[in-house]
C-alpha positions in Angstrom: -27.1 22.8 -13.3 -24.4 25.0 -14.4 -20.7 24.8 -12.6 -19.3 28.6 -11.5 -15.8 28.8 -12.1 -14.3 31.9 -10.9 -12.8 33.8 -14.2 -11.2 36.7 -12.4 -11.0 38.5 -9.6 -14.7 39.6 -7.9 -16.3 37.8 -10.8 -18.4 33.9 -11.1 -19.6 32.6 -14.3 -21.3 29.7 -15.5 -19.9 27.0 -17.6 -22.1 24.1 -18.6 -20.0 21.0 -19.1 -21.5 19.3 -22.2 -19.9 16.9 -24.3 -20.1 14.7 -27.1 -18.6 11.1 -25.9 -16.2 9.8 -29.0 -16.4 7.0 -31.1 -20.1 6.3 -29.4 -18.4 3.9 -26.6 -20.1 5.5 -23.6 -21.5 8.8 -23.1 -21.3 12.0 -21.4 -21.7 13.3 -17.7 -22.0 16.5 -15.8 -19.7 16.8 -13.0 -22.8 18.0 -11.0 -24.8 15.0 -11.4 -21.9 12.6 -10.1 -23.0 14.4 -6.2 -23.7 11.8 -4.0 -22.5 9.0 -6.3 -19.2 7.3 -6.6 -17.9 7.0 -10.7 -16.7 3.5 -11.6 -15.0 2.3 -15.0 -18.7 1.2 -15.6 -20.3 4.0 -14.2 -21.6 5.5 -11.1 -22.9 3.6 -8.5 -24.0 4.6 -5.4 -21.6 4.6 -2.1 -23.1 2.0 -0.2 -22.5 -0.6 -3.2 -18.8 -0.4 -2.8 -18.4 -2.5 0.6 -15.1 -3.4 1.2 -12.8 -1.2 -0.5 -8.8 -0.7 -1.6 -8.4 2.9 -2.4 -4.7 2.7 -3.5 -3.7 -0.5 -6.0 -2.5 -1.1 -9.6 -3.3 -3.5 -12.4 -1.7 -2.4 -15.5 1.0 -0.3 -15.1 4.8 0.1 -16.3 8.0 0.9 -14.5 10.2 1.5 -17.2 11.6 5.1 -17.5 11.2 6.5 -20.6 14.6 7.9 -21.2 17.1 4.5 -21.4 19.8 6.3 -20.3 21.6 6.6 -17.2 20.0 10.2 -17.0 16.8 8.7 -17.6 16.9 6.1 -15.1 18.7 8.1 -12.3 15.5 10.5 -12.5 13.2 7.8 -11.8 15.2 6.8 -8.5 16.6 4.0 -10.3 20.1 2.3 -11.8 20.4 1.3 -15.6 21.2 -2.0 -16.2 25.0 -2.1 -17.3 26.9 -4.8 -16.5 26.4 -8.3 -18.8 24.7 -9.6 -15.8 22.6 -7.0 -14.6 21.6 -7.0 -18.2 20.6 -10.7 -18.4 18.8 -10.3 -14.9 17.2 -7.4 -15.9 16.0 -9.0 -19.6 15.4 -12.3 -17.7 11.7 -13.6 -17.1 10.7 -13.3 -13.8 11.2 -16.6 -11.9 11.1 -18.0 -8.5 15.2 -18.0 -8.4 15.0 -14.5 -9.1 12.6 -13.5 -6.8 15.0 -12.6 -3.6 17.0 -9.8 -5.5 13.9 -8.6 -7.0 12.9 -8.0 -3.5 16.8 -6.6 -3.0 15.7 -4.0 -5.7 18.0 -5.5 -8.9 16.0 -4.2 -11.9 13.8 -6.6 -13.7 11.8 -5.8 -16.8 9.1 -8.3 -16.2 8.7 -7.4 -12.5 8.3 -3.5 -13.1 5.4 -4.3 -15.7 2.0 -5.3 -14.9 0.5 -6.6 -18.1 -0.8 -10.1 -18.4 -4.7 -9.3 -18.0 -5.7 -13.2 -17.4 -3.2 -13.3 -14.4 -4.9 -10.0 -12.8 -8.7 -11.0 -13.2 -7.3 -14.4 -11.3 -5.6 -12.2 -8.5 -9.0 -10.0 -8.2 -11.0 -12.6 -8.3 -9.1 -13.9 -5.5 -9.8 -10.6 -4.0 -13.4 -11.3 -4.1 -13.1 -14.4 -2.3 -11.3 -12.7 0.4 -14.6 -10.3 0.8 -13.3 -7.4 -1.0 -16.0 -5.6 -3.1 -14.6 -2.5 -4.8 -10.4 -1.2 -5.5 -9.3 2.2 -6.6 -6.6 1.7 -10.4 -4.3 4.9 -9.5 -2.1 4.6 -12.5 -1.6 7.8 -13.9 -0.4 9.2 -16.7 3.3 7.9 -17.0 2.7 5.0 -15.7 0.5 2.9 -18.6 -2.5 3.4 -17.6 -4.8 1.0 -19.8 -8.8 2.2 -19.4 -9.9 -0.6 -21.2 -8.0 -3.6 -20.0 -9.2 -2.0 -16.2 -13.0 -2.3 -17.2 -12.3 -5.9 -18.6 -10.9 -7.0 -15.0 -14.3 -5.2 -13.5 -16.8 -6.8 -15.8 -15.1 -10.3 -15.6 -15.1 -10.2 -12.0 -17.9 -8.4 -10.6 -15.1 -5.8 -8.4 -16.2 -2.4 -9.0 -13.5 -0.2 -9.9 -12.7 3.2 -9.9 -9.8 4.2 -12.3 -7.5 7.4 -11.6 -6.4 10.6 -13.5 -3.5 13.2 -13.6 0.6 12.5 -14.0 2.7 10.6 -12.0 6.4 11.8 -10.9 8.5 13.9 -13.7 10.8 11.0 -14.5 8.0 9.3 -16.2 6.5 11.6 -18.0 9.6 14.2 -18.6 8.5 17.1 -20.9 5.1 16.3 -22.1 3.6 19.2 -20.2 6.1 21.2 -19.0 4.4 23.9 -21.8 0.7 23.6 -20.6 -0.5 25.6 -18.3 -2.8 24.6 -14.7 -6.1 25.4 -16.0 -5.2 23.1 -19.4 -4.3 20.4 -17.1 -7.0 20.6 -14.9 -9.8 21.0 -17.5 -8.2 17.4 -19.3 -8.9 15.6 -15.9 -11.7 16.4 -15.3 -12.8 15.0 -18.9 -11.4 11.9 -17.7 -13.9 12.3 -15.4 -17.0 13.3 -17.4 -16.2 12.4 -20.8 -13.9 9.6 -19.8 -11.0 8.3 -21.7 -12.5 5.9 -24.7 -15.7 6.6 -22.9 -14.4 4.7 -19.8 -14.5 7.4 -16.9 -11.8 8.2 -13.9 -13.2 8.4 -10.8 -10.3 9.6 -8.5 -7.6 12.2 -9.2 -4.7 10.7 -8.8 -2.0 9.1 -7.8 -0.7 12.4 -8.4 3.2 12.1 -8.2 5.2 13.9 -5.9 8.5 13.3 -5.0 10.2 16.2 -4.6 8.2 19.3 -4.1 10.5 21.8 -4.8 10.2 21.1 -8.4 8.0 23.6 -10.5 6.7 20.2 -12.5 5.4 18.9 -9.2 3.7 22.4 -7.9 1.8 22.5 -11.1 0.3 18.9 -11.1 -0.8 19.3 -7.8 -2.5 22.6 -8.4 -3.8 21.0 -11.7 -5.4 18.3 -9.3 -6.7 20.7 -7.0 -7.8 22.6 -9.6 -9.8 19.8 -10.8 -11.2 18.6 -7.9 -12.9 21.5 -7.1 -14.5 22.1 -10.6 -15.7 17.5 -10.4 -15.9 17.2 -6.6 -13.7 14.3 -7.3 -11.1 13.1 -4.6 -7.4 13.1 -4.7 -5.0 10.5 -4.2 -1.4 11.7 -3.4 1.9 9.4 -3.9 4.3 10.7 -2.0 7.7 9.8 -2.6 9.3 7.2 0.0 11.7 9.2 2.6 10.2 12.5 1.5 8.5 15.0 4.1 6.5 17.1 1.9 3.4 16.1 2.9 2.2 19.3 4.4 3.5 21.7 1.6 1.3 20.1 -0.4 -1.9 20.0 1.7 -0.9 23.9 1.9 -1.0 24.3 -1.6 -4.2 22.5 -1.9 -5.7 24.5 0.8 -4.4 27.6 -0.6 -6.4 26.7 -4.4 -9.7 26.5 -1.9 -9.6 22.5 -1.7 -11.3 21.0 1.4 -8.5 18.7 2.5 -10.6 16.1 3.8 -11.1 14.9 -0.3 -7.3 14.3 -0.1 -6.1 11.1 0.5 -1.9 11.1 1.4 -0.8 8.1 0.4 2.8 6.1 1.5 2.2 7.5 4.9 3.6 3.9 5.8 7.0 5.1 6.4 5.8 8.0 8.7 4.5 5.5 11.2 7.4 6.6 13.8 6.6 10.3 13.3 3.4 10.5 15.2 3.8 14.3 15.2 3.8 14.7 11.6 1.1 12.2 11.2 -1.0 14.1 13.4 -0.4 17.3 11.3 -1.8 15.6 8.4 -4.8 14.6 10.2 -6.0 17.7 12.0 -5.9 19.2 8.7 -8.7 17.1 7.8 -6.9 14.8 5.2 -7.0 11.3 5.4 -3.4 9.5 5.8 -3.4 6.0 3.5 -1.1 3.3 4.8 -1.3 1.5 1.3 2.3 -0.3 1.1 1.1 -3.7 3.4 2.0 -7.1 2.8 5.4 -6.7 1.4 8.2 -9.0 3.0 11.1 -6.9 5.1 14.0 -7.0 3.9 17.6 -5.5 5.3 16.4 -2.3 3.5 13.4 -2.1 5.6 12.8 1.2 7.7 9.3 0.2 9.0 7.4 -3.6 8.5 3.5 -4.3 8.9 3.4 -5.0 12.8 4.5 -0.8 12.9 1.7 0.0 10.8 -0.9 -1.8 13.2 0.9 -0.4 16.2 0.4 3.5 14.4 -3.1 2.5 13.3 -3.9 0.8 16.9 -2.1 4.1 18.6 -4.3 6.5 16.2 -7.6 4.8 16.7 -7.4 5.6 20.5 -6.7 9.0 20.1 -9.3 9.8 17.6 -8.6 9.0 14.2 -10.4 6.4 13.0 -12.4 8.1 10.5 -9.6 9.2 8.2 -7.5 6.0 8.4 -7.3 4.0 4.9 -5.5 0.7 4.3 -4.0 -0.5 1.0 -1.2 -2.7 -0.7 0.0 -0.9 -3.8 0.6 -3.7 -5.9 2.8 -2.1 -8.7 5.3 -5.2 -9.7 4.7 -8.5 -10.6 6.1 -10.4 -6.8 3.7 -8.6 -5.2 1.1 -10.5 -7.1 0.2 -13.8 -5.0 1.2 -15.7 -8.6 4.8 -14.7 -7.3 4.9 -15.4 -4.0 3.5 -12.1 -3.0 0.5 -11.0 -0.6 -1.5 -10.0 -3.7 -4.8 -7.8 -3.5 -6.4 -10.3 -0.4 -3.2 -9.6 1.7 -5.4 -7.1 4.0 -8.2 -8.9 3.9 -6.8 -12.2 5.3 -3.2 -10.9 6.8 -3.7 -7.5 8.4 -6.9 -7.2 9.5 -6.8 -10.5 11.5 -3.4 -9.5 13.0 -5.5 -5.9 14.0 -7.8 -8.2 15.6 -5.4 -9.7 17.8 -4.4 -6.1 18.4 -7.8 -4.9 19.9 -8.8 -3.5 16.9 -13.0 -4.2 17.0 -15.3 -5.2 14.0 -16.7 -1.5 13.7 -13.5 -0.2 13.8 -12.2 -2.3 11.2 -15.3 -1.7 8.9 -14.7 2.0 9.5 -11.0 2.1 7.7 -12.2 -0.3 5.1 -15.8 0.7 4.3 -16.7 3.4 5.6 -13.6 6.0 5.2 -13.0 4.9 1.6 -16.7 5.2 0.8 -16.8 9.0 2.4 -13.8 9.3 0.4 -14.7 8.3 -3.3 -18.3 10.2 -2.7 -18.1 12.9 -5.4 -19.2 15.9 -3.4 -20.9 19.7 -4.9 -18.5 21.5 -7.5 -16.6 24.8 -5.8 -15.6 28.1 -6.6 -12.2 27.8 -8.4 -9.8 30.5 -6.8 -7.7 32.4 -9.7 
């Protein structure tokens, strides 16, 4: 079946996505044949296979700005190392005495890289045991996204895994697309999606990275995802920065390309968890609102810890919102991993969701946020109209 993409104004045509899958490691497929199906690193399966489910997590990824300068640093919301011994902290392995300013936030090289495969097929494995069944990779492009080592974790587990596509915030990718415009963006996502990328497919768009919206950078990724979505009926995943508030510009702009915001996940709603108005906003729009930073220890820093979360999640189930609630950890540095002290990918599984229980949160309820809302969500749905 062809997809119409709209080419201008009061006109539809038909463009057949067909493709030749390079260097013979996987093959092709038509966005329209992924309806009804969710795509995995190994393929589609269908919905009802994934089970338990984390739609927001990392497993090889990289912190490290790619400018090392102070410029560079500063525009990833981070410090550069200066000082002899922030440099010998920040070169330093990560060890257990340096695990409480890691928490603090003092820069560590080891702790903003994921990278040592054989310590993340333990931690998902160890997800397995806890009864999870499925996770969603959302490291996107400036953040080292690694297809292959991803699919390697899946097949030596037995965790299906859906891997992401799109560009993170600016400061990691800086000029590298400034040039292109929307429909170039959108069109390489969704061969992520169909061609895949070393023949190992995305199934998500996303985490696409906003932090501040007023940026031109951040506009155009977003309408690049939107774009996307509604020429592969694949899902987004939006990271929004922590303390921003532009959650509901970008639904707007979403809605304003023709997207159906209920294929939009907003992720980091965590800190929002004492602005039940806002949170509502997101909601009636249809979107689903991701609390997907659980299980990291409060610190002094802390604005908001896990018992606020279950009291919003507890507060938004009674008033109808069950159905667009998602839970998650982020793992994205090395002590969130339980092999440094962390919660690792089980935390929800055998932290939060007990602690829900003893909040009056019911079986169905919790199989609703974890099964049932991320299954609805990684559905690939009928390609759209793309609005010009």
């Amino acid at each position: 079946m062809p997809l119409f993409v709209r080419a201008s104004a009061g006109s539809l045509i038909a463009v057949f996505f067909t493709f030749v899958t390079p260097c013979g490691t996987g093959w092709a497929q038509s966005a329209d044949s992924l309806v009804g199906k969710v795509m995995t690193v190994k393929g589609p399966i269908a919905p009802d296979a994934l089970g338990v489910t984390l739609p927001h997590e990392h497993l090889f990824m990289d912190f490290q700005p790619p400018l090392n300068t102070p410029e560079g640093w500063t525009a990833v919301g981070a410090r550069r190392p200066v000082t002899p011994d922030d440099m010998a902290f920040f070169e330093a392995p990560l060890t257990m005495d340096k695990l409480g300013q890691a928490k603090m936030g003092r820069a560590n090289r080891d702790n903003r890289r994921l990278d040592n495969e054989a310590m993340e097929i333990r931690e998902v494995a160890d997800y397995k045991l806890s009864g999870g069944n499925s996770l969603v990779e959302v490291s996107s492009i400036g953040l080292g996204r690694n297809p292959a080592a991803i699919k390697r974790v899946s097949d030596a587990t037995g965790v299906n895994i859906v891997m992401g596509s799109g560009w993170y915030e600016h400061g990691y990718v800086q000029d590298a697309i400034d040039k292109r415009s929307v429909p170039d963006l959108a069109n390489e996502i969704v061969r992520d999606i169909t061609v895949g990328v070393g023949g190992i497919h995305a199934g998500v768009i996303g985490e696409i990275g906003v932090k501040d919206f007023s940026q031109a950078y951040e506009k155009k990724i977003v309408a690049a995802a939107g774009r996307a979505s509604l020429i592969s009926g694949a899902p987004i995943s939006i990271h929004i920065g922590v303390g921003s508030r532009d959650q509901l510009g970008v639904l707007a702009l979403l809605k304003e390309g023709g997207v159906d915001l209920s294929r939009v996940a907003m992720g980091h709603s965590d800190p929002l968890v004492t602005d039940m108005p806002l949170m509502k906003k997101i909601l009636d729009q249809g979107a689903f609102i991701e609390f997907d930073l659980l299980g990291r220890a409060p610190t002094v820093r802390s604005t908001y810890t896990d018992h606020d979360v279950a009291v919003a999640v507890v507060a938004l189930i009674k008033q109808g919102y069950g159905k667009q609630i998602l839970l998650s950890q982020d793992v994205c540095f090395k002590m969130d991993l339980k092999s440094y002290g962390g919660g690792g990918y089980s935390f929800i599984n055998e932290q939060f969701i007990p602690y829900l229980k003893r909040m009056g949160v019911t079986n169905d309820q919790i199989a609703q946020m974890t099964i049932e809302n991320p299954k609805r969500f990684l559905t690939f749905v009928a390609p759209r109209p793309v609005r010009n």
